[in-house]
N, C-alpha and C positions, 0 to 999 in steps of 0.2 A: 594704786588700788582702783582708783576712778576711771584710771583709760582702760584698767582690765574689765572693769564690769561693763562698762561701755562696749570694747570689744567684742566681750561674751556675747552682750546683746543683741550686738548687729550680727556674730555668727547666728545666734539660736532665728535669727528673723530669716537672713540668707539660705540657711538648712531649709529651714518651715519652707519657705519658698519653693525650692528645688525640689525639695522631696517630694512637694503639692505637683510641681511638673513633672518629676519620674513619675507621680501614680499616676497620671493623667494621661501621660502619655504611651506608659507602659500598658495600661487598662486598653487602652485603643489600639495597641498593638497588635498584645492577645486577646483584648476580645474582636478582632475583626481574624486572626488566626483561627480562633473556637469558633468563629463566624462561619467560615467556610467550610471547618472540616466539619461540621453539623448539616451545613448548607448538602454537603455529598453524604452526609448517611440521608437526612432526605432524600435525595434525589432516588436515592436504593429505596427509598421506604413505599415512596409514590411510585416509583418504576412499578415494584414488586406489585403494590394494590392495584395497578394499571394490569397489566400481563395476567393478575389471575383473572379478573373480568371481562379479558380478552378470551380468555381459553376456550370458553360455549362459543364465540362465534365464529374461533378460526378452525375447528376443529369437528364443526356439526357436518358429516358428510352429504345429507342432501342439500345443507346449505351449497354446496362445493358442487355438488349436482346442475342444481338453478341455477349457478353463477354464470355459466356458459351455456344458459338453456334461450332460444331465442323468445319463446313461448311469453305473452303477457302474463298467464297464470305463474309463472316463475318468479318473473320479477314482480309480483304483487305481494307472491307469502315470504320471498325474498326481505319486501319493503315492511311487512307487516311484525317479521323477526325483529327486524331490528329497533320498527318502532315499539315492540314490546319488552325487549332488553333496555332500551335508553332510558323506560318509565320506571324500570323496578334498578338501572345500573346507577352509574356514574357519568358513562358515556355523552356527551350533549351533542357532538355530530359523526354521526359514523358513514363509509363510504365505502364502498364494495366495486371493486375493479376485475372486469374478462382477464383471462391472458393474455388477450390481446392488448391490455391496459386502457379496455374501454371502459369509460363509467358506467354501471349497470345500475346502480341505486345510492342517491344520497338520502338521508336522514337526519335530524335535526332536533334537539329537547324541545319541545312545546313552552318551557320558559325561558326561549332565547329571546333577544329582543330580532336579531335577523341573521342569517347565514352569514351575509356580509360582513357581519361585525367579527363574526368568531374566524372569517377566514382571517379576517384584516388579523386579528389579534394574535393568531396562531402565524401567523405571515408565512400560509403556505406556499412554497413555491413547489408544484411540482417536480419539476425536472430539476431539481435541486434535491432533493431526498429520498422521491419515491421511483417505484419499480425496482427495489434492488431483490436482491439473491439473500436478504439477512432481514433479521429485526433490527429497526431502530426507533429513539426515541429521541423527543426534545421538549423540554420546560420554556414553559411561558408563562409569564405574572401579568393578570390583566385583573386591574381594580384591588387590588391587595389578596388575590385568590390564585393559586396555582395551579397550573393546567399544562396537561401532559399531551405533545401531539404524540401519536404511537404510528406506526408503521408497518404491520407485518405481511411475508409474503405468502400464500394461501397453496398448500402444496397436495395433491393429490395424492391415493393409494404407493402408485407407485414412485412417488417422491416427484414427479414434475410441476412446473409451477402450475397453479389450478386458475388463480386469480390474486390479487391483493388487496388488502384491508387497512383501511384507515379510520383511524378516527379520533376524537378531542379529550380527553378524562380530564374531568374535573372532581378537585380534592374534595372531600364532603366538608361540610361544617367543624364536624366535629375532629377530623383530623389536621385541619386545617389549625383549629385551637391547642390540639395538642402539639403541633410542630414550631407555632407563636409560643407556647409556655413552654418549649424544651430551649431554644432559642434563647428567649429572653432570660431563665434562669441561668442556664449555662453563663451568659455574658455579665449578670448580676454575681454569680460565682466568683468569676475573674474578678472583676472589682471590688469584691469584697476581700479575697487572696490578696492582692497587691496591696489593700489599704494596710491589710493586717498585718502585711510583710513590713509597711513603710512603717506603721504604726510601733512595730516594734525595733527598726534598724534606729527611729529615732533619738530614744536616750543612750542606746550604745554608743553613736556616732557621738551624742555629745558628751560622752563622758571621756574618751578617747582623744575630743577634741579640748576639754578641759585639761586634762594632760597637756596636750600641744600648746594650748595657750600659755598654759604655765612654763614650760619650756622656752616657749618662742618671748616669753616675756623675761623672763631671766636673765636670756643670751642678750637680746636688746638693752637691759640694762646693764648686762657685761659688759657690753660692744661699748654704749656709751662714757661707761667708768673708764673702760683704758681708751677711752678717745679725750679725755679732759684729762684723765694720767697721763699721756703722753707730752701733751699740749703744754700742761702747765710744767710738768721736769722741764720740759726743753725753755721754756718760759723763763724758770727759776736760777737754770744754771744761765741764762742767757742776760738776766737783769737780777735777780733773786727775791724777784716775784711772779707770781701769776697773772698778776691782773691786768697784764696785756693784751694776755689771751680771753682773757674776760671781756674787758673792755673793746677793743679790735673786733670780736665775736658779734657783740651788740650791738654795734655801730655798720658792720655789714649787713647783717641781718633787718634793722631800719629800714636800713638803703634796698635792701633785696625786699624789703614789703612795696613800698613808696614805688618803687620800680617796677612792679606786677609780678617779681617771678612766682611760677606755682610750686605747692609743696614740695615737691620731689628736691626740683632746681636748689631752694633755699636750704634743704638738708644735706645737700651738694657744699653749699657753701658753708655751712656751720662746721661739716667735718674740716671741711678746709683752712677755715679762719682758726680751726682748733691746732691743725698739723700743717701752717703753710711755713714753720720754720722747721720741722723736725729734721730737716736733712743738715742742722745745726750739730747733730750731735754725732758728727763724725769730725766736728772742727775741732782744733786743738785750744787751750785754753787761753795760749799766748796771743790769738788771733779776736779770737771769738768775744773776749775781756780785755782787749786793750785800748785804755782811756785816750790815746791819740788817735790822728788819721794812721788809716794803713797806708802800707806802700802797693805800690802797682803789683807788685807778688802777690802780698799778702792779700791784697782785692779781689787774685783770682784764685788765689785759693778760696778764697772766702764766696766767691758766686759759685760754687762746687755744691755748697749745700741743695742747692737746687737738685741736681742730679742725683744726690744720695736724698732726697728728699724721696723722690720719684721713686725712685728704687725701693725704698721703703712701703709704701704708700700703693703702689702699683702689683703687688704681690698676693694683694688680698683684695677678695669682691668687695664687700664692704666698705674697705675707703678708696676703692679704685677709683668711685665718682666725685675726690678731694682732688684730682690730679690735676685739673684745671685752676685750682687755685694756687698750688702746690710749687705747679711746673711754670707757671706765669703770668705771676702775684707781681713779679718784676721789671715787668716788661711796661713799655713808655708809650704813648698814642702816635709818636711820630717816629718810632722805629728803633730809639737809640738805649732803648731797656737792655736787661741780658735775660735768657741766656741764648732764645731764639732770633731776638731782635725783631719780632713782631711788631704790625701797626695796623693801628683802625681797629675794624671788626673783625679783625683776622685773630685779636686777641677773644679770647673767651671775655664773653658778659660777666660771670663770677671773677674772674683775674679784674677787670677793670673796675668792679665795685668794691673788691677789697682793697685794691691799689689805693682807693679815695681814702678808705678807713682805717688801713692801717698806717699813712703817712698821718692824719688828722692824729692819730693813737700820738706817734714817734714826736710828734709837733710839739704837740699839748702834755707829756711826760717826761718827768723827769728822770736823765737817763746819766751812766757815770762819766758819759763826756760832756754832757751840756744839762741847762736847768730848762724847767719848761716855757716855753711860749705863751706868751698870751692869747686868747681867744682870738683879738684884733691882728693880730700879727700870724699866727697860722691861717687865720681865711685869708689874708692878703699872699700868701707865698701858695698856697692852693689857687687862688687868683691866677697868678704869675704863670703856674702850671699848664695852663689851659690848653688845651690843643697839643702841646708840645710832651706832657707825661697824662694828663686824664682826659677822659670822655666827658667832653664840655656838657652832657644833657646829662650823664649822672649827676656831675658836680654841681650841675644850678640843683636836681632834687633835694643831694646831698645839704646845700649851701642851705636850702631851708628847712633844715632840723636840724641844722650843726648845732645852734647856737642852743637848744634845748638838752640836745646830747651833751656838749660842754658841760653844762648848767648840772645838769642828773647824776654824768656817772662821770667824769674826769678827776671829782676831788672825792669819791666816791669810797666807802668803806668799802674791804674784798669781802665783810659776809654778806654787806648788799649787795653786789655785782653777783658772788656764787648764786645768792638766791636768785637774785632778775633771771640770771642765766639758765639755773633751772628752771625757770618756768617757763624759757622760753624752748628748751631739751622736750619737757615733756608736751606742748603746743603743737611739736613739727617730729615727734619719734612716738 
C-alpha cells in the first residue's frame, strides 16, 4: 500500500511536470502560429489604410500634369501638395519621380528627426523595388512603430506610365494600439485554451492512470507470487523445504548490495537466486532424491536441469533477465564448471555471486546426504576454492558478512526468513 501511494505520488508530480511543459510549449507553438497569421491580416489592414491615402495623390491629374513639367512653378505646387497631404496624412516622406525616373520632389514630415534616418530605416534601395510596371509594398518596424514603404507606378490618361510615387506611411497611434491589443489578446487566448485543455486532461489522465496502477501493481504482485511459488516447489521437492531459496536469496542479495550492483541488476538476481534450480523439475525423483553420490550417468543427467532451466525461464520477458543466474550459477572461475565451461569474467557478475552463496547455503545446511558444516569449516573450503571455483574479490566481500549471515539466518525460523525476504521483494520491486 505504501509503494502504491508512493507510486501515485511520483506519477501525480511526473504528470504535473509534463503537462506544465505541453502547455508551455504548446502555448509557444500556437501562439507564435496566431502570431503570424494576425501578423498577415495586419499587413492587409496597413496595406489597405496605406493605398486609400495614396489614392489623392496618384490619381490628381494635374499632379500627373507637373510631374513632367520642367517649369519651377510645377515643381513648387508639386512640392507644396505634398507637403500639405503629409501634415493632415500619415505619409512622413513622399517622393515623386518623371518617367524618365528622375526625381522631381522629395518631401519629408516636419517631425522627422532627418531624411537620412527614414531612408536608413525603410532601407531603400532603389534599383531593388522601384520603377516597376505594379504597386508594391514593404513593412518596416522601426522603434516599435510600423511603417509601410509603398510604391506606386503614376500612369496617365491613356494608361502610359506618367511618373512614380513613393513614399513612408506610418501607422497612427491609435491603430498601432489597436493591432498591440488584437495581438496580445489573441496570444493570451491561446494560453488560456491550452491551460484549460491541460487543466481539464488532468484528473482524467489520472484517473485512467489509477486504473493502471492498480493493474500494473496486481500483475507485479502476481509476477512476484509465482516467482517465490515456483522457487520454493522446486525447493521443496528438492530438500522439502523452502528455505534454501530463502536463505541462498539473502545471502546473494548481501553480496549483490556490498558489490554496488544497481536496482535493476540486483532484481536480476533475486529472480534468479529464486528460479536458479527450476530446471530441477523435469529430473526424476530417483536422481534428484538420492542419498548417495550419483554415477557419471546420472551427473549428466542431472547437469540437464540447467538447459531445461533455460528453456523455462527464457520464454517469458519477465524472467528472461534470471538467465544469467539460471544458465551459469554452475560454472567454476578456472573453467572447469558446466555446462558452458566458462572462466573469469566471461562468466556473468550475477552467476559468480550466487555461486558464492549458494555453495555457503549447501555448506552450512543440513541436507539428506550430509549434516551441516560449521561456520569454521565452510569458510576454510570457500578458502580452498579460490581462484579455481569463485571470484577471489567477491569472496573476500563475501568473507566479511559471512560470519553475520551465519549468525542471522542459517539457524533461522522460515517465518523469519519469508518475512526478511519480503522486505527485501518489496525494497527492489
Amino acid at each position: 500500500m505504501a509503494k502504491t501511494f508512493r507510486t501515485q505520488k511520483s506519477i501525480h508530480l511526473k504528470l504535473i511536470i509534463r503537462l506544465t511543459a505541453g502547455w508551455i510549449i504548446l502555448s509557444l507553438i500556437l501562439g507564435a502560429i496566431v502570431f503570424f497569421i494576425k501578423l498577415e491580416s495586419i499587413d492587409e489592414l496597413v496595406t489597405n489604410l496605406a493605398e486609400r491615402e495614396s489614392k489623392p495623390l496618384v490619381h490628381d491629374k494635374t499632379q500627373l500634369e507637373y510631374l513632367n513639367c520642367d517649369k519651377a512653378e510645377c515643381k513648387q505646387s508639386l512640392a507644396n501638395s505634398m507637403h500639405k497631404h503629409i501634415e493632415m496624412g500619415h505619409f512622413i516622406v513622399v517622393e515623386l519621380y518623371d518617367r524618365n525616373k528622375k526625381k522631381v520632389v522629395e518631401v519629408m514630415s516636419p517631425d522627422a528627426v532627418t531624411v537620412e534616418r527614414y531612408e536608413k530605416a525603410a532601407n531603400r534601395e532603389h534599383a531593388a523595388h522601384q520603377f516597376r510596371d505594379t504597386v508594391s509594398y514593404k513593412r518596416l518596424y522601426v522603434s516599435g512603430t510600423i511603417f509601410l514603404q509603398v510604391f506606386v507606378p503614376l500612369k496617365g490618361p491613356d494608361g502610359s506610365i506618367a511618373g512614380y510615387f513613393e513614399g513612408i506611411y506610418k501607422v497612427g497611434e491609435n491603430t498601432m494600439k489597436a493591432i498591440v491589443d488584437l495581438i496580445v489578446g489573441s496570444l493570451l487566448l491561446v494560453v488560456i485554451c491550452v491551460f484549460a485543455t491541460t487543466a481539464i486532461l488532468y484528473p482524467i489522465i489520472i484517473v485512467m492512470n489509477k486504473d493502471l496502477i492498480k493493474l500494473s501493481t496486481d500483475l507485479s504482485e502476481a509476477n512476484i507470487g509465482m516467482l517465490v511459488a515456483l522457487g520454493s516447489a522446486i525447493a521443496k521437492r528438492d530438500s522439502d523445504t523452502n528455505i534454501h531459496n530463502y536463505r541462498v536469496t539473502i545471502y546473494s542479495v548481501k553480496l549483490g548490495e556490498i558489490a554496488g550492483l544497481s536496482k535493476d541488476n540486483l532484481r536480476s538476481l533475486i529472480k534468479g537466486s529464486f528460479l536458479h534450480d527450476i530446471g530441477k523439475i523435469a529430473i526424476s525423483d530417483n536422481i534428484l532424491l538420492k542419498p548417495g553420490k550419483l554415477t557419471d550417468d546420472e551427473f549428466e543427467i542431472m547437469k540437464t536441469h540447467v538447459h531445461h532451466g533455460v528453456d523455462i525461464v527464457g520464454k517469458y520477458t519477465w524472467l528472461r533477465d534470471s538467465v544469467d543466474v539460471v544458465q551459469y550459477h554452475h560454472e567454476k572461475l578456472d573453467g572447469s564448471g558446466y555446462l558452458s565451461g566458462l572462466s573469469g569474467d566471461s562468466i556473468p557478475f550475477n552467476a559468480r555471486i550466487f555461486a558464492i552463496a549458494d555453495v555457503f547455503d549447501a555448506l552450512t545446511s543440513k541436507r539428506p546426504y550430509k549434516e551441516p558444516f560449521t561456520y569454521e569449516h565452510t569458510v576454510s573450503i570457500l578458502e580452498s576454492e579460490r581462484l579455481t571455483h569463485f571470484d577471489p574479490i567477491l569472496l573476500d566481500l563475501f568473507l566479511k558478512i559471512s560470519k553475520n549471515l551465519y549468525d542471522s539466518f542459517c539457524k533461522a525460523e522460515d517465518s523469519f526468513l519469508e518475512d526478511y525476504l519480503n522486505g527485501i521483494i518489496k525494497k527492489y520491486f
